[in-house]
C-alpha distance (Angstrom), angle and dihedral (degrees) to the residues before:
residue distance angle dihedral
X1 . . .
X2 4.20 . .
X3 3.86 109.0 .
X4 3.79 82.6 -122.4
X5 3.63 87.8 68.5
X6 3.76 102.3 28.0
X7 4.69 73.5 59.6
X8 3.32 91.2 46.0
X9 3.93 96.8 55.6
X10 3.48 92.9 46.8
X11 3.15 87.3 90.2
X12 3.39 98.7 75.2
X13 3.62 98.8 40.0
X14 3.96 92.5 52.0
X15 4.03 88.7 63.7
X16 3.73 95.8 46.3
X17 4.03 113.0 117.1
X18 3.38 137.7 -152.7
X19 3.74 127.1 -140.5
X20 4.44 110.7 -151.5
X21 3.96 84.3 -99.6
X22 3.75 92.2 60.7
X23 3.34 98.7 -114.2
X24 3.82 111.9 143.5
X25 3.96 126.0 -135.3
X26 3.78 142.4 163.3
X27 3.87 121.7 -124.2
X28 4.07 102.1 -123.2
X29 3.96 84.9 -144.2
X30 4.06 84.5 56.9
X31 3.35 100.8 50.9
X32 3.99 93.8 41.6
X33 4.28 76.1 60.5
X34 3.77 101.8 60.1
X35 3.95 91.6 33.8
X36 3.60 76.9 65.1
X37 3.67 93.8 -126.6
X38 3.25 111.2 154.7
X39 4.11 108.9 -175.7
X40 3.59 109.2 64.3
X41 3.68 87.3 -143.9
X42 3.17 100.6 54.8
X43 4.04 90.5 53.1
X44 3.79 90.0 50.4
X45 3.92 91.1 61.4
X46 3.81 82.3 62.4
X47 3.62 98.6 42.7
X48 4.43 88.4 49.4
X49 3.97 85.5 48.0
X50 4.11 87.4 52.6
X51 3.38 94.8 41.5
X52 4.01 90.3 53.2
X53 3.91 83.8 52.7
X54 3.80 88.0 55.3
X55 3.35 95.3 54.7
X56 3.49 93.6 42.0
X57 3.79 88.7 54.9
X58 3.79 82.3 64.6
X59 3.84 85.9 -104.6
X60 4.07 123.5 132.1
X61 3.96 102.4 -116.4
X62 3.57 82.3 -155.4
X63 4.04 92.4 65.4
X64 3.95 88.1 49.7
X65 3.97 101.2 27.1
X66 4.05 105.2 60.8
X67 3.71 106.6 -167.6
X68 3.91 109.2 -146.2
X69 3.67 145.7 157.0
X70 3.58 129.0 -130.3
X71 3.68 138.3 174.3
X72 3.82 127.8 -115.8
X73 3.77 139.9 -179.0
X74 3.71 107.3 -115.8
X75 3.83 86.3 -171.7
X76 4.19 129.6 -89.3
X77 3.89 86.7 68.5
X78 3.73 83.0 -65.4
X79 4.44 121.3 149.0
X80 3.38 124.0 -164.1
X81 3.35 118.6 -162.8
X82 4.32 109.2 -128.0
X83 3.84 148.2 -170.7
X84 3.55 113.8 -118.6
X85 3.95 129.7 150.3
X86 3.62 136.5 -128.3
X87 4.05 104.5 -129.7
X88 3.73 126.1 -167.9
X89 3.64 118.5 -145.2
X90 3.54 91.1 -90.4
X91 3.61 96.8 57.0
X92 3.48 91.8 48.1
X93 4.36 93.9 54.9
X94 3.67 82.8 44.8
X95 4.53 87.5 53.0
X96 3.75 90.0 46.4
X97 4.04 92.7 48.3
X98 3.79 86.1 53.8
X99 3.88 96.8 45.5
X100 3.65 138.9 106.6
X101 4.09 96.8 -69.5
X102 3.96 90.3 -162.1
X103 3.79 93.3 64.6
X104 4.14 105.1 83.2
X105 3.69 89.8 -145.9
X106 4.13 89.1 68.9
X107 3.54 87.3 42.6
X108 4.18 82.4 55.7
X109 3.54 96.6 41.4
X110 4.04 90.7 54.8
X111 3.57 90.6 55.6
X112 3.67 94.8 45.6
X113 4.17 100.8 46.2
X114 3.71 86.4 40.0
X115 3.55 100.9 53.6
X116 4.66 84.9 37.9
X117 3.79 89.1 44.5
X118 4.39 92.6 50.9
X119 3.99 82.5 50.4
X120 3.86 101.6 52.8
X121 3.57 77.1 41.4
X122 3.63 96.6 56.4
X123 3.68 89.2 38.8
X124 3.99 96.6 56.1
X125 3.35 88.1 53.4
X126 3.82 98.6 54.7
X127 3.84 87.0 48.6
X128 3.66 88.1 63.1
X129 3.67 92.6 60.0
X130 3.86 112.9 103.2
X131 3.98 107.5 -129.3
X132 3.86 96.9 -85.6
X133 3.41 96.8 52.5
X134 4.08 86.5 47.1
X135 3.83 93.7 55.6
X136 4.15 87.5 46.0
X137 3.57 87.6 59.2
X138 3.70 109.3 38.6
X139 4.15 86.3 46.3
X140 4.24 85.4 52.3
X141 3.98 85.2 59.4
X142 3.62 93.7 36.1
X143 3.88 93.8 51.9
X144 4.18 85.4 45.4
X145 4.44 88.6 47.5
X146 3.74 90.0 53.3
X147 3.22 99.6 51.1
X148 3.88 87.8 56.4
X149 3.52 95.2 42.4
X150 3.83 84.5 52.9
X151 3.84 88.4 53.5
X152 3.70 93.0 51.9
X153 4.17 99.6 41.4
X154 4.30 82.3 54.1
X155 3.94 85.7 61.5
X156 3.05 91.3 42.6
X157 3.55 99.2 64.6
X158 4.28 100.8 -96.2
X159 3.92 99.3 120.5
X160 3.17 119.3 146.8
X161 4.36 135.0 68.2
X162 4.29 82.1 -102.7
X163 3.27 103.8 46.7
X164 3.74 101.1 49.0
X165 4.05 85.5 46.6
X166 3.77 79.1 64.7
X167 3.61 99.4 43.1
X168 3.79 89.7 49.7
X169 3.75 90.2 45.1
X170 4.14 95.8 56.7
X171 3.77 90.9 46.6
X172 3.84 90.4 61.1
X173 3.96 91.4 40.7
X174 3.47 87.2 64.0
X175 3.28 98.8 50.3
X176 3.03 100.6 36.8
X177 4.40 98.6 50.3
X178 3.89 83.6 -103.9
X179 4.10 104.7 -49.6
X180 3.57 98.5 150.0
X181 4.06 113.5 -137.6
X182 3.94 89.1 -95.8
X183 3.78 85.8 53.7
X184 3.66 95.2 49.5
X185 4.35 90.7 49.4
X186 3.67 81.4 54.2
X187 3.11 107.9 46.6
X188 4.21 88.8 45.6
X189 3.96 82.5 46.6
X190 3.91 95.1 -130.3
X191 3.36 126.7 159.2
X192 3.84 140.3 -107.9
X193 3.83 91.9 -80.0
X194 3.66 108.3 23.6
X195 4.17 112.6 109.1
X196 3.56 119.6 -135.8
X197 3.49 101.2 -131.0
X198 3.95 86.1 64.0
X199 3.73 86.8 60.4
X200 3.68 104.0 59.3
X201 3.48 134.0 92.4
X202 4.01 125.6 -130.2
X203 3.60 95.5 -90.0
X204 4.20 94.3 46.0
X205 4.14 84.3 43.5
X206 4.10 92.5 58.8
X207 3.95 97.5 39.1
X208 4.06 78.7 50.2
X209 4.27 91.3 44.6
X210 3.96 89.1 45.0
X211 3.76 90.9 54.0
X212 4.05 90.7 45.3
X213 4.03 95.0 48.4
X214 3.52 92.6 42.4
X215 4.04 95.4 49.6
X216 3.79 88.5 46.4
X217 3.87 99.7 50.3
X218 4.02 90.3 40.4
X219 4.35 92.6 49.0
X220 3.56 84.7 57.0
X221 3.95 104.9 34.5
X222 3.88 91.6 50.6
X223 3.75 88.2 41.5
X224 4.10 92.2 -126.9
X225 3.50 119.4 -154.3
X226 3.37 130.1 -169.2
X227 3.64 136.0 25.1
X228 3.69 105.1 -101.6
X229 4.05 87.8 44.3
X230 4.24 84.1 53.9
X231 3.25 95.7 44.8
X232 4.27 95.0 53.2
X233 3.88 77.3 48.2
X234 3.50 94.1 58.8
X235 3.68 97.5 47.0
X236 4.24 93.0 48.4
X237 3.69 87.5 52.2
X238 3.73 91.1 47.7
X239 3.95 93.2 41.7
X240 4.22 86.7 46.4
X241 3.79 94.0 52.9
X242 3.94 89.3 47.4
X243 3.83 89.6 51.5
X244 3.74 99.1 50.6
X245 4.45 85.3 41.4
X246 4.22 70.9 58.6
X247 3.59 111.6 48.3
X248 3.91 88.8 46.8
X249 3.48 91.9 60.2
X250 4.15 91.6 -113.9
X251 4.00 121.4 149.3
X252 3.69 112.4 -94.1
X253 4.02 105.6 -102.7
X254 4.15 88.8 -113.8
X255 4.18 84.3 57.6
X256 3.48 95.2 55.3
X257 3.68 113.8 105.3
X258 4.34 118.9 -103.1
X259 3.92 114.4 -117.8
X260 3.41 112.4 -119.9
X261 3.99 91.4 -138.3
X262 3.51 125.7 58.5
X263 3.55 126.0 -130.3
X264 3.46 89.4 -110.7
X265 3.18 106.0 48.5
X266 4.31 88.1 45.8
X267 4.40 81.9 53.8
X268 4.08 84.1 49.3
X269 3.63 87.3 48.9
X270 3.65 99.6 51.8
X271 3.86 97.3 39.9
X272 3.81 95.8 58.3
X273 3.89 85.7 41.7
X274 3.77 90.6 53.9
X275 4.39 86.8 42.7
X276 3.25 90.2 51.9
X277 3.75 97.9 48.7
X278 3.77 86.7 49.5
X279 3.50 93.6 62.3
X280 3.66 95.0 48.4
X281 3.69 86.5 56.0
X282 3.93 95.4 50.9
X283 4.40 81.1 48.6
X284 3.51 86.1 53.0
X285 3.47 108.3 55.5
């Protein structure tokens, strides 16, 4: 995303509330604001036609559309007491799709609850997921970031078999307060052949993905060169991840409890599950 654009949807993300739950919402009077409508009334006939979508979506407006009252100065040390709703993300895609599609900020705001709403989307969805299927996915985007991050410590001057042992080494030191990848297959009490990353739970796996992303984008942001210079890069990324696991109270990633499956053996699980299934099927019909 452009900075002009990441600016431009701040917008939206500098009215966004928080009830004492956490739970996130959007004052209907604050978004009418910076959709630049100006009549109230004239927003509400675009907040009824979203709210008709909602239900038509075979959603409960009410679960998306919560009506409140609030008071406001109306000037002269005056307050008014007001309607306003409490909208979820949801409701407020569902505002902007109903808007005024000449105005460019409802043209903006459709592009910015779409691409929000597809990522608490995505994110529900991975919630479902019982652990195994967790660690299956999170070591699918892990095996995807290191490839990358291998792309960008070659051009950054870590070429050969060694020297990306020794990369790959300071990134877990870091994040691991300075347990060296030998210590870590120790401590996990793997054997010869078995990988790390098949050993961690979900939790381990996206402390471990954080610290891979973040080296990646930062090698080639700063420009790195050399591989001494990406290897002290490595090991601050590592070392920043472990602090911010630390100051929210999280377990340190060499506390965290070792799986008793593998990821490969979970993946061999599934496929002859799946194989099996199929051949029921083909029975079947």
């Amino acid at each position: 995303m452009s900075d002009l654009k990441a600016k431009e949807y701040k917008r939206f993300e500098d009215i966004k509330e928080a009830r004492a739950d956490g739970s996130e919402y959007w004052s209907a009077r604050g978004l009418a604001a910076v959709l630049e409508y100006i009549q109230w009334r004239n927003f509400m006939k675009v907040v009824d036609r979203a709210m008709l979508a909602c239900k038509n979506s075979g959603f409960d407006p009410a679960d998306h559309f919560a009506e409140v009252s609030k008071m406001v100065d109306i000037g002269s040390d005056t307050k008014r007491r007001v309607k306003d709703y409490e909208l979820t993300r949801y409701a407020c895609y569902l505002i902007v799709q109903n808007g005024d599609p000449r105005k460019e900020v409802i043209a903006l705001g459709q592009t910015y609850f779409a691409i929000q709403t597809y990522r608490q989307e995505i994110a529900d969805r991975f919630n479902q997921l019982d652990e195994n299927n967790k660690r299956l996915v999170i070591r699918g985007d892990i095996k995807q970031w290191n490839n990358l991050l291998a792309e960008a410590a070659r051009d950054a001057g870590v070429i050969t078999n060694e020297e990306f042992a020794i990369f790959q080494n300071a990134g877990y030191m870091g994040l691991y307060g300075g347990m060296t990848v030998e210590d870590i297959h120790d401590k996990k009490g793997l054997a010869v052949r078995e990988k790390i990353l098949d050993y961690m739970g979900s939790e381990e796996l996206i402390a471990n993905l954080f610290r891979i992303s973040q080296t990646e984008s930062k090698l080639r942001r700063d420009d790195i060169k050399g591989a001494s210079a990406a290897n002290q890069t490595h090991y601050i990324v590592g070392r920043e991840v472990r602090a911010a696991i630390e100051r929210v109270g999280g377990t340190m990633p060499e506390n965290l409890p070792t799986p008793e499956k593998s990821i490969s053996q979970i993946e061999k699980e599934q496929l002859a599950a799946l194989k099996k299934r199929s051949k029921t099927l083909m029975l079947d019909e």
